[in-house]
N, C-alpha and C positions, 0 to 999 in steps of 0.2 A: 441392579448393577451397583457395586462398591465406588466408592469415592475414584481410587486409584483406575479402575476399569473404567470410568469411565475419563477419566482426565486423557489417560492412555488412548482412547477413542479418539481423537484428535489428533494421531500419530499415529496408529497400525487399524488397517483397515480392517483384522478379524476381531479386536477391541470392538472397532464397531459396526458390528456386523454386517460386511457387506461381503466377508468372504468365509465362509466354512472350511474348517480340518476336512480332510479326506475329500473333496468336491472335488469335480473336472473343473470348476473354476480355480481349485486352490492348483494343481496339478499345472495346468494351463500357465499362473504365475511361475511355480518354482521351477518351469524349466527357461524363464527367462533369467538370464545369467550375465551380469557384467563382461563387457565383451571382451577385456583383458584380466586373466586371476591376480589375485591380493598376493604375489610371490615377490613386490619389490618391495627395494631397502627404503627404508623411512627415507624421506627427502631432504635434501640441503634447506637448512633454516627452521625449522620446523621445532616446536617445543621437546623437553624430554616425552619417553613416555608414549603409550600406543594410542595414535590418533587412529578414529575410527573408522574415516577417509583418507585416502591419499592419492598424489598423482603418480602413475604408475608411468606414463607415458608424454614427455613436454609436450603441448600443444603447439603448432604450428601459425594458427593465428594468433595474429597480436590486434587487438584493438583498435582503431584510426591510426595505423601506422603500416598493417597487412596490405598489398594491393586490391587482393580475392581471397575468399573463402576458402581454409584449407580443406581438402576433400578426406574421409574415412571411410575406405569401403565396409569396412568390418562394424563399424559404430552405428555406420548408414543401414546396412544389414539389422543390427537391432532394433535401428529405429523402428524399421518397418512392421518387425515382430511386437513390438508394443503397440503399434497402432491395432498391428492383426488380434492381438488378445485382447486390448480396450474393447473395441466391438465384437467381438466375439459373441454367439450366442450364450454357451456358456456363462460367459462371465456377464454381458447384460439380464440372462436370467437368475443368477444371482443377485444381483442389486436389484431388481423389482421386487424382490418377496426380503430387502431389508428396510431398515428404521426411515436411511435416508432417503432412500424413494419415497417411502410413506412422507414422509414430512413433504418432500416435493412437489407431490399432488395434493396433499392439502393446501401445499401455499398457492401452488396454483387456479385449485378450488376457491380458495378466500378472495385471494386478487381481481378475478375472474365476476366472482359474484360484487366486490366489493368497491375497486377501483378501475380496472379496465373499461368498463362501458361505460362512456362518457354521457347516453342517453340517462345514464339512472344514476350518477356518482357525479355529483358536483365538485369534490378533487379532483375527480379524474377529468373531469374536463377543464379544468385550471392546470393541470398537467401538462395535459395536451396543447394547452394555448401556451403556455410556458416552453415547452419541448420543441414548437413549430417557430417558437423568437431565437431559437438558439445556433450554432454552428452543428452540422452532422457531425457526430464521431465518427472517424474513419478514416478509410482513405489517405495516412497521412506516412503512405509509402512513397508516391511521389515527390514531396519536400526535404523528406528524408535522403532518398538515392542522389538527388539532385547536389545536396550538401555534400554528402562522399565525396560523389564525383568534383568538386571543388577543389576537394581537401587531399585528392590525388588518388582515389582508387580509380583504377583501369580498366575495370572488368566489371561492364554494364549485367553482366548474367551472373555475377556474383554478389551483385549490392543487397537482391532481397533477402537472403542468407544473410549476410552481415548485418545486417538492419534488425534482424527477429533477435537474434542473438545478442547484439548488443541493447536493446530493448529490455531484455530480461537482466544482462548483463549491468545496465543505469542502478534498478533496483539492488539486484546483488552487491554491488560493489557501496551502495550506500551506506546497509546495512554493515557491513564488514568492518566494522570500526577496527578491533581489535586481531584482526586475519594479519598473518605476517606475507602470505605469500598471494600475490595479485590474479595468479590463476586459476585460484581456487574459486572466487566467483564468478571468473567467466565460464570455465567450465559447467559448476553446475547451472549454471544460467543457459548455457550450448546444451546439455543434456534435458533440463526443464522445456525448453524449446518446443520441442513432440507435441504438447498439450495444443499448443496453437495451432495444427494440423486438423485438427476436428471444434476448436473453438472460434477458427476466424472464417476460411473459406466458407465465402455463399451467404454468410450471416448478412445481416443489415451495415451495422458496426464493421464490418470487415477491414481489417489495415492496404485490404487489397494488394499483397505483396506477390500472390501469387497460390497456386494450389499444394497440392501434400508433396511436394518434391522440394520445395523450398524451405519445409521447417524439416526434412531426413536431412537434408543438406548443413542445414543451421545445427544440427542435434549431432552429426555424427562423433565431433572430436570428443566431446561431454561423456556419450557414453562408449565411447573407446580410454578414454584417457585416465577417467578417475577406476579407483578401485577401494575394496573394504568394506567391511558390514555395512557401514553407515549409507556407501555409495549404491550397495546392493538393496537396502531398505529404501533408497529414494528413485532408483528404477521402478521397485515394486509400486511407492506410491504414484507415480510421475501415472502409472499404466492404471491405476486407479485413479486417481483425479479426470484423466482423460476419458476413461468409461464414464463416471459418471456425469462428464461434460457432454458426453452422445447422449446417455441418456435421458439429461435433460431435454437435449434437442428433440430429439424423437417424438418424448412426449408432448411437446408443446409445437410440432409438427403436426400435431391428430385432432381433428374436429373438436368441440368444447362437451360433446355428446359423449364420445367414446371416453372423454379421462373420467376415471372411477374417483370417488370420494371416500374417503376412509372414515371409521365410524369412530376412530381416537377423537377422544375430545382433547383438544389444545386450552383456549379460552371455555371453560366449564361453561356448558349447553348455550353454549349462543355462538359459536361461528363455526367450533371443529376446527381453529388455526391451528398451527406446532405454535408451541411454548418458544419464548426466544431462546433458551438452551437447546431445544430440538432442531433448531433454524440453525442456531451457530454451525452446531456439528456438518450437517449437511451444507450449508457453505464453507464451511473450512474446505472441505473436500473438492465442491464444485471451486472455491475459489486459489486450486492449486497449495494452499498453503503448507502444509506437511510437506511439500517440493521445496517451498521458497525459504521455507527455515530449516530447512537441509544442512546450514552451517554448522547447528550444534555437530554435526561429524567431524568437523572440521579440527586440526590441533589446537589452535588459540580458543577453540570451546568445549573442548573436549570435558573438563571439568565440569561442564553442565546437563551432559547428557550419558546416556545407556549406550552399551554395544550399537544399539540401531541406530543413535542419532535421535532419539527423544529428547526434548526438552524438560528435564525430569521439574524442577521450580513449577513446571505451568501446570503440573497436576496439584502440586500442595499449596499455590497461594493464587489466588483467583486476582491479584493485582496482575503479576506476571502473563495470567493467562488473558486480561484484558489489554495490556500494553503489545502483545504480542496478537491481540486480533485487529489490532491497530490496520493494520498491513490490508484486511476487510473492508474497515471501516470509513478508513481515507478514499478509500474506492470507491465504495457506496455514494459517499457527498459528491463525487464531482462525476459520477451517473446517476444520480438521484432523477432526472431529465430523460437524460435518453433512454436507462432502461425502461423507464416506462413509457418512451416511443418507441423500443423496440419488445417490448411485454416480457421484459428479463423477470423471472419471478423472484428473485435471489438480492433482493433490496433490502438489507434491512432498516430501512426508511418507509418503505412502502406498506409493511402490516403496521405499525401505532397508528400511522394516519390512515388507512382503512377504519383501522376500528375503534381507537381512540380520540380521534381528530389531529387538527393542529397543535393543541396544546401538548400533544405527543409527541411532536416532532422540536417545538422549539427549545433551543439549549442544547442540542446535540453534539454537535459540533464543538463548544464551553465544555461539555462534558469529555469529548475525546482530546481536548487538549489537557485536559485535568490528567487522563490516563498515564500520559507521559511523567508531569511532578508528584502524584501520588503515588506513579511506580518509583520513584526514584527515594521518595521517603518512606515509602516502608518499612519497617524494622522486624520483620518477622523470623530472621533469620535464616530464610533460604537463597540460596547463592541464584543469581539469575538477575536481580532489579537492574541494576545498570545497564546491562546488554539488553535487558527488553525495554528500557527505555531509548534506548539509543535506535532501536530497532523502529520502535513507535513513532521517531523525529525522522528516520530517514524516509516513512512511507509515508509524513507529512511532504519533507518536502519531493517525494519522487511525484506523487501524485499531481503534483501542482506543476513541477517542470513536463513530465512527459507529453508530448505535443499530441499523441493519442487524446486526452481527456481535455485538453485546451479551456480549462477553468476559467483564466483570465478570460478569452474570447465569451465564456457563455454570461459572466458577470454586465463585460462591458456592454453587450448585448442588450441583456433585460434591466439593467439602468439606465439605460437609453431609448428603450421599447417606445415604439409608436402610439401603445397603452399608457394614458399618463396614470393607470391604476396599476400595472405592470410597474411602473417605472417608479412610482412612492414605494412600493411593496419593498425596492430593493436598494433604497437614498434614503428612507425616511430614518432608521434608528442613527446617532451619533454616534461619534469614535467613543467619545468617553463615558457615554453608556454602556456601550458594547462591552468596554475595557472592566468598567464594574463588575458588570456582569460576568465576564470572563475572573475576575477577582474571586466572586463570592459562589462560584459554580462546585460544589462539592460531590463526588461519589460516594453514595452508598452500599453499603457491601452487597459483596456479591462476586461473581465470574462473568458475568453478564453487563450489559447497562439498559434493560429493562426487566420489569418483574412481569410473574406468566401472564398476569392480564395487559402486556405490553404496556402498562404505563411505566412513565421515566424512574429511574434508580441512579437519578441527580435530583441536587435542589440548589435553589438558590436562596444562601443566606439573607437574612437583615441586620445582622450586627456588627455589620464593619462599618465605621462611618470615612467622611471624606476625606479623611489627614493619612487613613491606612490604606485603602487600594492600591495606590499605586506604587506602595511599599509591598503588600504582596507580590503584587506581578514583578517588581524587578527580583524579588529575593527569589521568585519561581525559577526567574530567568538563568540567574548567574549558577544555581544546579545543574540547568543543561548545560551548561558550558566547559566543566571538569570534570575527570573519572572519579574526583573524591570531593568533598567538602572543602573549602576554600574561602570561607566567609570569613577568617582574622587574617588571612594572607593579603600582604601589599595590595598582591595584581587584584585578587579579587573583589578586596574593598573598592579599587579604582572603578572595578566593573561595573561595580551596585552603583555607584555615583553616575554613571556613564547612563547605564539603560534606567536608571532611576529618570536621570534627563529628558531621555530619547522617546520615553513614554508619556511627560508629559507633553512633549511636546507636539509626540504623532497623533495625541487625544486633544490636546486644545484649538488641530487644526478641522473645524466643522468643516468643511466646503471642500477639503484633501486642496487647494492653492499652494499652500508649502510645501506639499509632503515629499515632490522630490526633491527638495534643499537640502532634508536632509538622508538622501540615501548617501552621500559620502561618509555621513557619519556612522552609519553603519558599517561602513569598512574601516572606517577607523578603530571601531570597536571590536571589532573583527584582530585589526592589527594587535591593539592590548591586549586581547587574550593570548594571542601566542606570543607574547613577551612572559607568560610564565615558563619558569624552570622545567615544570615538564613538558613542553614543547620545545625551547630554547634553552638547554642545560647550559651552553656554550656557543658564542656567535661560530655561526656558519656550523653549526647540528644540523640545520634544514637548508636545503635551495632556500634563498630570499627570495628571487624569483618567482618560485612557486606560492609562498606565502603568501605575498603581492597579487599573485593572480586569484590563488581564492578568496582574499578579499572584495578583489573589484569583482568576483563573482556574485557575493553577496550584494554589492549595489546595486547593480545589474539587474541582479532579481528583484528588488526590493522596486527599484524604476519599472521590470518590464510588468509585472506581476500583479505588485502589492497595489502600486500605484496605476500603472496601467487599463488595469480591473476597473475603474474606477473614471476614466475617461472614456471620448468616443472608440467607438471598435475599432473607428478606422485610424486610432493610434499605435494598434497592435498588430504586428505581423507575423504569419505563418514564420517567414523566413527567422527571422526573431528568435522566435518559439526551438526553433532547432539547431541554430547557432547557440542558442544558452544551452539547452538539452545535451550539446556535446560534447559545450565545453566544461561544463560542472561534471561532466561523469568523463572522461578524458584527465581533468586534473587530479583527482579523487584517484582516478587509478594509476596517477604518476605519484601518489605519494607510498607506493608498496615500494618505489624504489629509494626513500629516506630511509633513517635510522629507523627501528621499529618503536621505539618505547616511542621516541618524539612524535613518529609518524599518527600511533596508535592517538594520541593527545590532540593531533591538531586535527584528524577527519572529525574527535569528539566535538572540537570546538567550532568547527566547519555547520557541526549538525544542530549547535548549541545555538547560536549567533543566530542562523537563519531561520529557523522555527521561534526562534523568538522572537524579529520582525513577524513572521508572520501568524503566530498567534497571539501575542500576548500584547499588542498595543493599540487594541480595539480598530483592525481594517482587514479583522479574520479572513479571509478568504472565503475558507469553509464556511464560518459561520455564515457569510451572508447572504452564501447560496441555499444554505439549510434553514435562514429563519425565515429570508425575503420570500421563500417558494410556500413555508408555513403564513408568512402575513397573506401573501394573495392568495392561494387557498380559503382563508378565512374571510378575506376583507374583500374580491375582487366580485362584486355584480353582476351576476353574467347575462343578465337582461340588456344591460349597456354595450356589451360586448358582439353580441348576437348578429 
């Protein structure tokens, strides 16, 4: 397979081969059909120039502002046909006799033999004791609906609809830095929706919103509403993703007897794993993603993609292609836990430590915030770094707010554990350890961030001594924070002095006793960054208002989260959890109705700000769920435990 075919693999499903020319499986796809044709006028706002999606049809719901779910018979209609041809025989016999299946069953094979039985796998039984300390994932339809109904929706039979949708809609709209028009990600967020039809109901994980009527209901406006090649390429994927979400299930439905082992060797003659490039591929797909960067169709991205909506950057520079598997990545760390209470094979956490140990796992987390400032300084000259860095910050912080994954909950949890071996594993490293480490964490090249015998494709430096760390990490900092360089500008110099501060100060507090003194500072830094020109060309370019609020969003987070994570559980509340969840993607999507240049500038610095509280000032989140779960793995006794 060529370079290009295969980058492409990660964007059209006969790339990689899960659907053949001339098949009753390909026949089966092309006669699903966008439910309204590509015959309308470009839209009010929209860039010059032919966008590859468009909205053909205004949508009817609006966001925490609609009573009820608007209804589409016709969109609902197609929904149901994409569910009919995801499991279709057809089309499931297709994808068993391709690559990702193959990889499927052997990770499943590997897991299986290597970490699932706790009897023979002393990770996995440090897993499992880890997994039973933590909150269930789930269920977190109930806290959800409840909140609506607060906030004025009326229509108790409409909230789970609302909820799926705007769920996917949080993500969407993160991501959309540069989108001029607000319903562009809700939509496809409403049409992405379908996958959830065959990935929640019945599962362990389940959101419990309800059965397959509620994500046709959630989907219909999506795929009534958008139109265009790029719209028609992300149906097609939407109904691939979703087959091969079934048939994962299926197969991890079937006795441990009946799964076949493939004779591909992965790791050469000793496990038969998939290679981490054979792993991505196949999670990409299972992990929706070709849906959820659907944007490049979009007109403010049109520049970056093919007729289909390809993100063309991520076949020619392997940085892009790793800032944009971010969106994976971030999900992996804060299920790292439960999928392996619920035997999810699709970790990629879960094969280095199978078969490399813990020292395979620590630094992962250092590494994937690396992903974000290393795409950002690239210079290779292909158009795409910034949007995929932007991309990489939002699925930081979606991860961490969506009350689905309740990171902070599983943190406060096993730093508190009844185990005081449990409980060092995830208090013992300092802030300003961590914050070094986080300094001197470098990628390797690559597409990947592990090499085929799954060891790491990071390192960690020795050559920075203690006058420069924390000169790295601000200067990381203040990159995320503008669409362009900004390091001899006023505002920006003020910025570097600012988290230059902030850092030392969130590092020299061992015990976290401070740390919420200074979450105001963090809004205040927040505030300085939109005092540049290209947020504020002109007083009153922006609601001040709104600026005000996403600041005090950023403290917010920083107290319910950063800090929180870090106290007893029972400092953190569900209720919490979903009031910030609503209110950060609620504001975020009232900024489509500012100017655009400004608007474009301040979600940038929205995303800037806040992933730099939460990764760069050594009280990672992520990391400390990805190195604490490596310390106890390696360090926790299980004879003591017993």
């Amino acid at each position: 397979m060529t370079h290009d075919a295969k980058g492409f693999a990660y964007w059209d499903f006969g790339s990689a081969g899960m659907v053949h020319a001339g098949s009753q499986s390909a026949e089966l796809l092309a006669n699903l059909r966008m439910a309204t044709p590509d015959t309308c006028a470009q839209p009010h706002g929209d860039e010059p120039g032919e966008p590859s999606m468009r909205i053909a049809i205004p949508p009817a719901y609006v966001p925490y502002e609609s009573k009820r779910m608007a209804r589409n018979a016709e969109g609902e209609r197609l929904c149901r046909a994409v569910i009919s041809v995801a499991t279709s025989k057809e089309l499931q016999q297709s994808l068993e006799s391709s690559p990702v299946a193959d990889t499927m069953q052997r990770m499943i094979r590997l897991l299986q033999d290597r970490l699932w039985d706790v009897g023979t796998s002393p990770p996995g039984r440090v897993l499992a004791l880890l997994g039973d300390a933590i909150p269930r994932k789930g269920n977190e339809m109930q806290d959800l609906a409840s909140e609506y109904l607060r906030r004025g929706a009326e229509h108790p039979a409409s909230l789970p609809a609302m909820v799926m949708r705007d769920f996917w809609g949080f993500f969407q709209t993160l991501m959309s830095v540069r989108c001029r028009d607000g319903r562009m990600p809700d939509l496809t967020a409403s049409l992405m929706t379908v996958t959830m039809a065959i990935d929640f109901p019945g599962l362990a994980d389940d959101a419990e919103a309800g059965g397959t009527q509620v994500y046709v209901e959630a989907s219909g406006e999506g795929m009534a509403c958008l139109a265009g090649p790029a719209a028609q390429q992300l149906l097609w994927n939407t109904t691939l993703t979703s087959a091969v979400i079934a048939l994962k299930n299926r197969l991890l439905s079937q006795p441990p007897s009946v799964r076949q082992r493939s004779d591909t060797a992965g790791v050469p003659g000793e496990t038969g794993a998939p290679t981490p490039s054979e792993y991505l591929l196949a999670r990409w797909w299972d992990g929706v993603t070709p849906v959820i960067l659907g944007t490049t169709g979009w007109p403010a991205y049109r520049h970056l993609a093919n007729d289909r909506g390809d993100f063309i950057g991520s076949v020619q520079c392997g940085m892009i292609l790793r800032a944009l598997s971010a969106l994976i990545r971030y999900n992996d760390v804060v299920d790292l836990l439960s999928d392996y209470v619920s035997r999810e094979p699709f970790n990629e956490l879960h094969p280095p430590l199978a078969i490399g140990g813990v020292q395979h796992l620590t630094g992962f987390a250092d590494a994937l915030a690396a992903t974000t400032d290393e795409v950002i300084d690239c210079g290779c000259g292909q158009p795409g770094h910034q949007e995929a860095a932007e991309i990489s910050m939002a699925m930081c912080i979606g991860f961490m707010l969506a009350p689905r994954y309740r990171l902070g909950h599983q943190l406060a949890a096993l730093s508190h554990a009844a185990s005081p071996q449990i409980r060092r594993s995830f208090t013992s490293t300092s802030p300003q350890r961590a914050a070094r480490t986080t300094a001197v964490t470098r990628l390797l090249p690559g597409e990947v961030v592990y090499a085929p015998s799954w060891s790491p494709l990071w390192q960690t430096s020795s050559d920075q001594d203690d006058r420069t760390w924390t000169d790295t990490l601000a200067q990381r900092a203040v990159k995320r924070y503008f669409l362009t360089d900004q390091s001899t500008h006023p505002v920006g110099r003020r910025c570097l002095a600012r988290i230059h501060s902030l850092i030392n100060e969130a590092t020299a507090d061992a015990n976290g006793s401070r740390l919420r003194s200074l979450a105001g500072q963090w809004g205040q830094l927040f505030d300085l960054v939109a005092t540049h020109p290209t947020i504020s060309p002109t007083p009153g370019a922006l609601d001040p208002r709104l600026v005000k609020e996403l600041g005090a969003l950023v403290t917010r987070t920083w107290n319910h989260v950063i800090v929180g994570s870090t106290e007893a559980p029972s400092s953190l509340t569900t209720k919490e959890d979903v009031q910030l969840f609503i209110d950060v993607d609620h504001a975020l999507r009232r900024t489509f109705n500012e100017p655009h240049e400004a608007a474009v500038a301040l979600r940038r610095a929205f995303l800037g700000v806040l992933t730099s509280a939460t990764e760069l000032t050594g009280h990672n989140p992520y990391a400390r769920l990805v190195d604490g779960t490596a310390q106890a793995c390696g360090g926790i006794k299980l004879a003591t435990l017993a």
